[in-house]
C-alpha positions as CSV (number, residue, x, y, z in Angstrom):
1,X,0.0,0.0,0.0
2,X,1.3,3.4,-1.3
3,X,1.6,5.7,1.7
4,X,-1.3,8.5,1.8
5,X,-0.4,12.4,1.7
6,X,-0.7,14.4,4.7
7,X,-3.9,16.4,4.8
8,X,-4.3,20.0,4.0
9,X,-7.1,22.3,4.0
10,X,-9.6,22.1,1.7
11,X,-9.3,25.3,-0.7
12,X,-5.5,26.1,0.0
13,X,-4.1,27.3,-3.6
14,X,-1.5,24.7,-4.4
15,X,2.6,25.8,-5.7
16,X,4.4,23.3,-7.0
17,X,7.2,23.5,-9.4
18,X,7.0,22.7,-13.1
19,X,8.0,19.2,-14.7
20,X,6.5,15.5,-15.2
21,X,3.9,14.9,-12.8
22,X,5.7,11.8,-10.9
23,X,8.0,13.8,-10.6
24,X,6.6,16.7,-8.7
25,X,4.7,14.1,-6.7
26,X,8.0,12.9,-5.3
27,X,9.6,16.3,-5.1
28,X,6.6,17.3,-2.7
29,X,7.4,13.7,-0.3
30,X,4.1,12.1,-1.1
31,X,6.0,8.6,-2.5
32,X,9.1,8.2,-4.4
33,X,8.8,8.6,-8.1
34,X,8.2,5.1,-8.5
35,X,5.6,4.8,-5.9
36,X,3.6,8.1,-7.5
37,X,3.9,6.1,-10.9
38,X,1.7,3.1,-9.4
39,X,-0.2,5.9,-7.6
40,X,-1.4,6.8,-10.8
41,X,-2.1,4.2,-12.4
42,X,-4.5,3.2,-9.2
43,X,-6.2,6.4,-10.4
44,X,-5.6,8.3,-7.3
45,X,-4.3,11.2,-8.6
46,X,-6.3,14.3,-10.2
47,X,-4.8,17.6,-11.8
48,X,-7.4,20.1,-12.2
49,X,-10.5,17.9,-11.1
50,X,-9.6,15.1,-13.9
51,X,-8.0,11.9,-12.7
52,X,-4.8,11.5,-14.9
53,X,-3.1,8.0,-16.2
54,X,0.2,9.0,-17.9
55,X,3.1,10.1,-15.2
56,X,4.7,11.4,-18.1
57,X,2.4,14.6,-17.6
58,X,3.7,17.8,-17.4
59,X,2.3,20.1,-15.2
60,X,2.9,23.7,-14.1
61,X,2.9,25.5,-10.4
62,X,-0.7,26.9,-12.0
63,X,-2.3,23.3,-12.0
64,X,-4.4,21.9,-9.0
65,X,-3.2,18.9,-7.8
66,X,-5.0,16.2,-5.6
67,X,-3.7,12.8,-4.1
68,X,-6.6,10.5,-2.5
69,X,-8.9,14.3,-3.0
70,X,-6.3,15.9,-1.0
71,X,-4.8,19.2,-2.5
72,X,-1.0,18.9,-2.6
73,X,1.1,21.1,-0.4
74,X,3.7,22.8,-1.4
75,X,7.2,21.2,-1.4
76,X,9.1,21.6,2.2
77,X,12.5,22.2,2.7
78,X,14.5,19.2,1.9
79,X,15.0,17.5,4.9
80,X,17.9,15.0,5.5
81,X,18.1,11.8,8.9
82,X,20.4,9.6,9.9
83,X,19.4,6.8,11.2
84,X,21.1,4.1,12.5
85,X,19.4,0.7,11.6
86,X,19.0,-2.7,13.8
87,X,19.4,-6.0,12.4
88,X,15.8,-7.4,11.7
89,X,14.4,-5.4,9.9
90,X,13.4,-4.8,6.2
91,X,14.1,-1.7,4.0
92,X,10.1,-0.9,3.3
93,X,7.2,0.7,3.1
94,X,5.6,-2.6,3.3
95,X,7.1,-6.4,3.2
96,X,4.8,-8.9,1.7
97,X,6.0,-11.7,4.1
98,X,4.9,-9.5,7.3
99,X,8.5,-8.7,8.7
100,X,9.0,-5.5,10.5
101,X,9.8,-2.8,8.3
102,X,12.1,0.4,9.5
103,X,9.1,2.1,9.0
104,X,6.9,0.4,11.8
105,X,10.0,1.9,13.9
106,X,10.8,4.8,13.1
107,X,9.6,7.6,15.9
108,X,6.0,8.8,15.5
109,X,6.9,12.3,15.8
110,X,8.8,11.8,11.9
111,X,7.4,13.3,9.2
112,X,6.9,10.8,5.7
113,X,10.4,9.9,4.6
114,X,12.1,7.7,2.4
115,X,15.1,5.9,2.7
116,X,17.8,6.2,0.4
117,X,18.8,3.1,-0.9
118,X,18.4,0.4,1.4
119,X,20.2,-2.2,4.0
120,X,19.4,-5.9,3.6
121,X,17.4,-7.4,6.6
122,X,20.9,-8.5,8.5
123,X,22.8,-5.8,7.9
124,X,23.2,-2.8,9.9
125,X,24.4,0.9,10.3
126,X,23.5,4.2,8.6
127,X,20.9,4.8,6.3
128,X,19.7,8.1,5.2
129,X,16.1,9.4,5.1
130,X,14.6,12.4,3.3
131,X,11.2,14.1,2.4
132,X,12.6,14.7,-0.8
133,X,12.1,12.5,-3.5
134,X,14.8,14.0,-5.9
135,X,17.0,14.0,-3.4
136,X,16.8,10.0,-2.5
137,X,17.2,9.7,-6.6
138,X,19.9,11.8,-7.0
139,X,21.9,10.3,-3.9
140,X,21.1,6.7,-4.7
141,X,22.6,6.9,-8.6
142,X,26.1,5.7,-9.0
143,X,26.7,8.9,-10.8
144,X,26.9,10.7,-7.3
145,X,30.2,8.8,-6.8
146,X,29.3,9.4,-2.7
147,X,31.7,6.6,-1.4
148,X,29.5,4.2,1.0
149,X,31.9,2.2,4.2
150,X,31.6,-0.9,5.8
151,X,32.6,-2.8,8.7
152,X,32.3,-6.3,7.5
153,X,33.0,-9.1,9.9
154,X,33.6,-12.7,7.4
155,X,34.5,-16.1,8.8
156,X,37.6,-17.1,7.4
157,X,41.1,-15.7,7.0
158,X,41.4,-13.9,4.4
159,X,45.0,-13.0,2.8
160,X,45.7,-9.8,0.5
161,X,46.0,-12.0,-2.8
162,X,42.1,-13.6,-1.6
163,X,41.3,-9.8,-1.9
164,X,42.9,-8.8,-5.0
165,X,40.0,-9.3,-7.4
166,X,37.7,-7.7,-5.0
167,X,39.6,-4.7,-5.8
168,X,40.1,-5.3,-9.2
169,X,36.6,-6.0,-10.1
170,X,34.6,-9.2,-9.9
171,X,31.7,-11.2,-12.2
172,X,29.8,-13.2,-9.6
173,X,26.4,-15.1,-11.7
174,X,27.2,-13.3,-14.3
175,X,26.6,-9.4,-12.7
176,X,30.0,-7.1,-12.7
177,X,30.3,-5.6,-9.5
178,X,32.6,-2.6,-9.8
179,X,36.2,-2.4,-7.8
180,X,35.8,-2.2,-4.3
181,X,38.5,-0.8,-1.6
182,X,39.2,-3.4,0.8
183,X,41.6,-2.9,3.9
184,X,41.8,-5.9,6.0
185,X,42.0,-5.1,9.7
186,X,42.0,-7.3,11.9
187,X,41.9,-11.3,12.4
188,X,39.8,-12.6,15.7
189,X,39.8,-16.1,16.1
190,X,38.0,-17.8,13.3
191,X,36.8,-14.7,12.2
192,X,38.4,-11.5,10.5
193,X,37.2,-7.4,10.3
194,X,37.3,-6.0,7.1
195,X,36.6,-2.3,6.2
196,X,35.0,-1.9,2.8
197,X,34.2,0.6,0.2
198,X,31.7,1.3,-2.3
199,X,30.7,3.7,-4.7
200,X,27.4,1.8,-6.0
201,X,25.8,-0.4,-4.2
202,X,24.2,-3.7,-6.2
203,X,21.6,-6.3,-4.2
204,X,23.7,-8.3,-0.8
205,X,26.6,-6.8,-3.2
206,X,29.6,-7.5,-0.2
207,X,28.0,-10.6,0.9
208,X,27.8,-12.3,-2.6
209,X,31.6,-11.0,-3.6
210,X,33.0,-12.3,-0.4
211,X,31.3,-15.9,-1.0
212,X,32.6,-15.7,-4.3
213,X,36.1,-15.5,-3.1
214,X,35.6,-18.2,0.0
215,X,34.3,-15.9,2.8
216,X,31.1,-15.5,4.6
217,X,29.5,-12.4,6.4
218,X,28.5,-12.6,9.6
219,X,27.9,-9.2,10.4
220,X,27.8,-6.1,7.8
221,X,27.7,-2.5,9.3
222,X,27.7,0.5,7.2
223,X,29.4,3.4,9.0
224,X,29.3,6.5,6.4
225,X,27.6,7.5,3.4
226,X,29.8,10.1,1.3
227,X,30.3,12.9,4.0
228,X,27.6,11.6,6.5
229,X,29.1,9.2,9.3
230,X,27.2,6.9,12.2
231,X,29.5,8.1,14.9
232,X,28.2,7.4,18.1
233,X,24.7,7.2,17.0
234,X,22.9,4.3,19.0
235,X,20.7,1.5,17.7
236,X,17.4,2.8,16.3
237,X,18.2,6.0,17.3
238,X,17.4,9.5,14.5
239,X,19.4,12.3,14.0
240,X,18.3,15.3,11.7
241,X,20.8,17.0,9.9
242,X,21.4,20.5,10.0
243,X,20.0,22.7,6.8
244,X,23.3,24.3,6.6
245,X,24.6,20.8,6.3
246,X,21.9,19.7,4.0
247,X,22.7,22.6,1.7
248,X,26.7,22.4,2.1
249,X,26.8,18.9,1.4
250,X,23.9,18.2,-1.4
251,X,24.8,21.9,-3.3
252,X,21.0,23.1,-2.8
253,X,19.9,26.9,-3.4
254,X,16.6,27.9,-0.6
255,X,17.3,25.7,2.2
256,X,16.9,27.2,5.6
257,X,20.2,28.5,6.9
258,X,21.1,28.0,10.6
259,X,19.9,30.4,13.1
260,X,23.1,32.3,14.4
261,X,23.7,31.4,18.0
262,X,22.9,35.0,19.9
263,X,25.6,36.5,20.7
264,X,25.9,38.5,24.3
265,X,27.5,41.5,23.9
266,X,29.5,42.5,27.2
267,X,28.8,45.8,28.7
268,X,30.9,48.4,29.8
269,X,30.5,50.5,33.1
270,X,27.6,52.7,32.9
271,X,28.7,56.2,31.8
272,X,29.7,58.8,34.3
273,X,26.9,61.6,35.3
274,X,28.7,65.3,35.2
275,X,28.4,67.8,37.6
Protein backbone atom coordinates (compact mmCIF):
# COMPACT_ATOMS: atom_id res chain seq x y z
CA UNK A 1 0.00 0.00 0.00
CA UNK A 2 1.30 3.37 -1.26
CA UNK A 3 1.55 5.73 1.74
CA UNK A 4 -1.29 8.47 1.75
CA UNK A 5 -0.41 12.43 1.74
CA UNK A 6 -0.69 14.41 4.69
CA UNK A 7 -3.91 16.40 4.76
CA UNK A 8 -4.30 20.00 3.97
CA UNK A 9 -7.06 22.26 4.00
CA UNK A 10 -9.61 22.06 1.66
CA UNK A 11 -9.34 25.29 -0.67
CA UNK A 12 -5.50 26.07 0.01
CA UNK A 13 -4.14 27.31 -3.56
CA UNK A 14 -1.45 24.67 -4.37
CA UNK A 15 2.61 25.79 -5.68
CA UNK A 16 4.38 23.33 -7.01
CA UNK A 17 7.25 23.47 -9.41
CA UNK A 18 6.96 22.70 -13.14
CA UNK A 19 8.01 19.17 -14.75
CA UNK A 20 6.45 15.49 -15.18
CA UNK A 21 3.88 14.86 -12.79
CA UNK A 22 5.66 11.79 -10.93
CA UNK A 23 7.96 13.77 -10.58
CA UNK A 24 6.57 16.66 -8.68
CA UNK A 25 4.68 14.15 -6.68
CA UNK A 26 7.97 12.94 -5.35
CA UNK A 27 9.55 16.35 -5.07
CA UNK A 28 6.59 17.31 -2.73
CA UNK A 29 7.37 13.72 -0.34
CA UNK A 30 4.08 12.06 -1.05
CA UNK A 31 5.99 8.58 -2.46
CA UNK A 32 9.14 8.18 -4.43
CA UNK A 33 8.83 8.64 -8.11
CA UNK A 34 8.15 5.13 -8.46
CA UNK A 35 5.59 4.76 -5.94
CA UNK A 36 3.62 8.07 -7.47
CA UNK A 37 3.89 6.10 -10.88
CA UNK A 38 1.71 3.08 -9.37
CA UNK A 39 -0.24 5.88 -7.60
CA UNK A 40 -1.39 6.81 -10.80
CA UNK A 41 -2.11 4.21 -12.39
CA UNK A 42 -4.51 3.25 -9.20
CA UNK A 43 -6.22 6.39 -10.43
CA UNK A 44 -5.60 8.29 -7.27
CA UNK A 45 -4.31 11.25 -8.65
CA UNK A 46 -6.28 14.26 -10.15
CA UNK A 47 -4.85 17.63 -11.81
CA UNK A 48 -7.45 20.07 -12.22
CA UNK A 49 -10.48 17.91 -11.06
CA UNK A 50 -9.61 15.09 -13.92
CA UNK A 51 -8.04 11.86 -12.70
CA UNK A 52 -4.77 11.54 -14.87
CA UNK A 53 -3.13 8.00 -16.24
CA UNK A 54 0.23 8.95 -17.92
CA UNK A 55 3.13 10.08 -15.17
CA UNK A 56 4.69 11.41 -18.05
CA UNK A 57 2.38 14.61 -17.59
CA UNK A 58 3.68 17.84 -17.43
CA UNK A 59 2.29 20.06 -15.21
CA UNK A 60 2.86 23.68 -14.12
CA UNK A 61 2.92 25.55 -10.41
CA UNK A 62 -0.66 26.87 -11.96
CA UNK A 63 -2.33 23.34 -12.04
CA UNK A 64 -4.44 21.94 -9.00
CA UNK A 65 -3.22 18.92 -7.84
CA UNK A 66 -5.04 16.21 -5.57
CA UNK A 67 -3.67 12.75 -4.12
CA UNK A 68 -6.63 10.48 -2.51
CA UNK A 69 -8.87 14.29 -3.02
CA UNK A 70 -6.28 15.95 -0.98
CA UNK A 71 -4.78 19.24 -2.46
CA UNK A 72 -1.01 18.90 -2.65
CA UNK A 73 1.08 21.11 -0.40
CA UNK A 74 3.71 22.83 -1.45
CA UNK A 75 7.18 21.22 -1.36
CA UNK A 76 9.08 21.63 2.18
CA UNK A 77 12.47 22.23 2.70
CA UNK A 78 14.53 19.19 1.87
CA UNK A 79 15.01 17.53 4.88
CA UNK A 80 17.86 14.98 5.49
CA UNK A 81 18.07 11.84 8.88
CA UNK A 82 20.37 9.60 9.88
CA UNK A 83 19.36 6.77 11.18
CA UNK A 84 21.12 4.14 12.51
CA UNK A 85 19.44 0.74 11.55
CA UNK A 86 19.02 -2.73 13.81
CA UNK A 87 19.36 -6.04 12.36
CA UNK A 88 15.75 -7.36 11.67
CA UNK A 89 14.44 -5.42 9.86
CA UNK A 90 13.44 -4.83 6.17
CA UNK A 91 14.12 -1.72 4.04
CA UNK A 92 10.07 -0.88 3.31
CA UNK A 93 7.20 0.69 3.11
CA UNK A 94 5.64 -2.56 3.32
CA UNK A 95 7.14 -6.38 3.17
CA UNK A 96 4.80 -8.91 1.74
CA UNK A 97 6.01 -11.69 4.06
CA UNK A 98 4.92 -9.53 7.29
CA UNK A 99 8.49 -8.74 8.68
CA UNK A 100 8.98 -5.48 10.49
CA UNK A 101 9.79 -2.77 8.34
CA UNK A 102 12.07 0.43 9.49
CA UNK A 103 9.13 2.12 8.96
CA UNK A 104 6.91 0.41 11.76
CA UNK A 105 10.03 1.85 13.88
CA UNK A 106 10.76 4.81 13.06
CA UNK A 107 9.65 7.55 15.86
CA UNK A 108 6.01 8.79 15.51
CA UNK A 109 6.90 12.33 15.81
CA UNK A 110 8.77 11.79 11.95
CA UNK A 111 7.35 13.25 9.22
CA UNK A 112 6.91 10.84 5.74
CA UNK A 113 10.36 9.93 4.60
CA UNK A 114 12.06 7.73 2.40
CA UNK A 115 15.07 5.88 2.70
CA UNK A 116 17.80 6.23 0.43
CA UNK A 117 18.83 3.08 -0.91
CA UNK A 118 18.38 0.42 1.45
CA UNK A 119 20.24 -2.23 4.01
CA UNK A 120 19.36 -5.87 3.62
CA UNK A 121 17.38 -7.44 6.60
CA UNK A 122 20.94 -8.45 8.54
CA UNK A 123 22.78 -5.76 7.90
CA UNK A 124 23.25 -2.83 9.90
CA UNK A 125 24.44 0.86 10.32
CA UNK A 126 23.49 4.19 8.63
CA UNK A 127 20.90 4.76 6.27
CA UNK A 128 19.67 8.11 5.20
CA UNK A 129 16.05 9.35 5.07
CA UNK A 130 14.62 12.40 3.33
CA UNK A 131 11.20 14.11 2.40
CA UNK A 132 12.55 14.70 -0.76
CA UNK A 133 12.07 12.46 -3.49
CA UNK A 134 14.82 13.99 -5.93
CA UNK A 135 16.99 13.95 -3.41
CA UNK A 136 16.83 9.96 -2.51
CA UNK A 137 17.19 9.72 -6.59
CA UNK A 138 19.94 11.83 -7.03
CA UNK A 139 21.89 10.26 -3.94
CA UNK A 140 21.07 6.70 -4.75
CA UNK A 141 22.57 6.90 -8.55
CA UNK A 142 26.10 5.75 -9.01
CA UNK A 143 26.74 8.86 -10.75
CA UNK A 144 26.90 10.72 -7.34
CA UNK A 145 30.18 8.80 -6.82
CA UNK A 146 29.35 9.37 -2.71
CA UNK A 147 31.73 6.63 -1.39
CA UNK A 148 29.46 4.20 1.02
CA UNK A 149 31.94 2.22 4.21
CA UNK A 150 31.60 -0.87 5.77
CA UNK A 151 32.60 -2.75 8.65
CA UNK A 152 32.26 -6.34 7.47
CA UNK A 153 33.04 -9.11 9.87
CA UNK A 154 33.56 -12.69 7.42
CA UNK A 155 34.47 -16.11 8.84
CA UNK A 156 37.64 -17.06 7.40
CA UNK A 157 41.10 -15.73 7.00
CA UNK A 158 41.44 -13.94 4.38
CA UNK A 159 44.96 -12.95 2.81
CA UNK A 160 45.70 -9.78 0.49
CA UNK A 161 46.04 -11.98 -2.79
CA UNK A 162 42.12 -13.55 -1.60
CA UNK A 163 41.32 -9.77 -1.93
CA UNK A 164 42.94 -8.84 -4.96
CA UNK A 165 40.01 -9.32 -7.39
CA UNK A 166 37.71 -7.67 -5.04
CA UNK A 167 39.63 -4.71 -5.76
CA UNK A 168 40.07 -5.27 -9.22
CA UNK A 169 36.64 -6.04 -10.06
CA UNK A 170 34.64 -9.20 -9.86
CA UNK A 171 31.68 -11.21 -12.25
CA UNK A 172 29.81 -13.17 -9.64
CA UNK A 173 26.43 -15.14 -11.71
CA UNK A 174 27.16 -13.27 -14.28
CA UNK A 175 26.56 -9.44 -12.67
CA UNK A 176 30.04 -7.09 -12.68
CA UNK A 177 30.32 -5.62 -9.53
CA UNK A 178 32.63 -2.57 -9.80
CA UNK A 179 36.19 -2.35 -7.79
CA UNK A 180 35.76 -2.15 -4.26
CA UNK A 181 38.50 -0.80 -1.62
CA UNK A 182 39.22 -3.44 0.75
CA UNK A 183 41.57 -2.85 3.94
CA UNK A 184 41.85 -5.89 6.02
CA UNK A 185 41.98 -5.13 9.69
CA UNK A 186 41.97 -7.25 11.90
CA UNK A 187 41.87 -11.27 12.39
CA UNK A 188 39.79 -12.57 15.65
CA UNK A 189 39.85 -16.12 16.12
CA UNK A 190 37.97 -17.84 13.34
CA UNK A 191 36.84 -14.69 12.24
CA UNK A 192 38.38 -11.53 10.47
CA UNK A 193 37.24 -7.43 10.34
CA UNK A 194 37.33 -6.02 7.13
CA UNK A 195 36.64 -2.29 6.15
CA UNK A 196 34.99 -1.91 2.83
CA UNK A 197 34.19 0.64 0.25
CA UNK A 198 31.75 1.33 -2.34
CA UNK A 199 30.66 3.72 -4.67
CA UNK A 200 27.44 1.76 -6.00
CA UNK A 201 25.84 -0.42 -4.21
CA UNK A 202 24.23 -3.69 -6.15
CA UNK A 203 21.56 -6.32 -4.16
CA UNK A 204 23.68 -8.25 -0.77
CA UNK A 205 26.60 -6.83 -3.20
CA UNK A 206 29.64 -7.54 -0.25
CA UNK A 207 28.05 -10.63 0.95
CA UNK A 208 27.82 -12.27 -2.62
CA UNK A 209 31.56 -11.03 -3.58
CA UNK A 210 32.99 -12.31 -0.43
CA UNK A 211 31.26 -15.87 -0.99
CA UNK A 212 32.59 -15.67 -4.28
CA UNK A 213 36.09 -15.48 -3.07
CA UNK A 214 35.59 -18.15 0.01
CA UNK A 215 34.35 -15.93 2.83
CA UNK A 216 31.08 -15.48 4.63
CA UNK A 217 29.46 -12.44 6.35
CA UNK A 218 28.47 -12.63 9.56
CA UNK A 219 27.95 -9.17 10.39
CA UNK A 220 27.83 -6.07 7.76
CA UNK A 221 27.66 -2.53 9.34
CA UNK A 222 27.71 0.50 7.15
CA UNK A 223 29.44 3.39 8.98
CA UNK A 224 29.29 6.51 6.39
CA UNK A 225 27.58 7.45 3.39
CA UNK A 226 29.76 10.15 1.33
CA UNK A 227 30.28 12.88 4.04
CA UNK A 228 27.57 11.57 6.51
CA UNK A 229 29.06 9.16 9.26
CA UNK A 230 27.17 6.91 12.16
CA UNK A 231 29.48 8.08 14.87
CA UNK A 232 28.23 7.35 18.08
CA UNK A 233 24.71 7.21 17.03
CA UNK A 234 22.92 4.30 18.99
CA UNK A 235 20.72 1.48 17.67
CA UNK A 236 17.38 2.76 16.26
CA UNK A 237 18.18 5.96 17.32
CA UNK A 238 17.39 9.45 14.47
CA UNK A 239 19.41 12.31 13.99
CA UNK A 240 18.32 15.27 11.65
CA UNK A 241 20.80 16.96 9.94
CA UNK A 242 21.40 20.50 10.02
CA UNK A 243 19.96 22.69 6.81
CA UNK A 244 23.29 24.34 6.64
CA UNK A 245 24.61 20.81 6.32
CA UNK A 246 21.88 19.75 3.98
CA UNK A 247 22.70 22.56 1.74
CA UNK A 248 26.67 22.42 2.11
CA UNK A 249 26.81 18.91 1.39
CA UNK A 250 23.90 18.19 -1.39
CA UNK A 251 24.76 21.92 -3.31
CA UNK A 252 20.97 23.12 -2.85
CA UNK A 253 19.92 26.87 -3.36
CA UNK A 254 16.56 27.89 -0.57
CA UNK A 255 17.25 25.66 2.17
CA UNK A 256 16.91 27.20 5.61
CA UNK A 257 20.24 28.49 6.91
CA UNK A 258 21.06 28.00 10.63
CA UNK A 259 19.91 30.38 13.10
CA UNK A 260 23.12 32.25 14.41
CA UNK A 261 23.67 31.39 18.03
CA UNK A 262 22.90 35.00 19.87
CA UNK A 263 25.58 36.54 20.73
CA UNK A 264 25.95 38.53 24.33
CA UNK A 265 27.47 41.48 23.91
CA UNK A 266 29.52 42.54 27.23
CA UNK A 267 28.80 45.78 28.68
CA UNK A 268 30.87 48.42 29.78
CA UNK A 269 30.51 50.48 33.09
CA UNK A 270 27.56 52.71 32.93
CA UNK A 271 28.67 56.22 31.84
CA UNK A 272 29.69 58.81 34.33
CA UNK A 273 26.88 61.63 35.26
CA UNK A 274 28.69 65.26 35.22
CA UNK A 275 28.38 67.79 37.63
Amino acid sequence: RSPRPSRAPTGTPIATEDGRIAKVLARAGVASRREAEKMIEEGRIAVNGKVIESPALNVTAKDRITVDGVPLAPPEAPRIWLYHKPVGLVTTTSDEKGRETIFDKLPEDLPRVMSIGRLDLNSEGLLLLTNDGGIKRKLELPSTGWLRKYRVRVNGSPTEDMLKPLRAGIMVDGQKFQPMEVTLDRQQGANAWLTVGLREGKNREIRRAMADIGLTVNRLIRVSYGPFQLGDLKEGEVQELRPKVVRDQLGLEGAKPDKPAPQRQRRGPPPKKRS
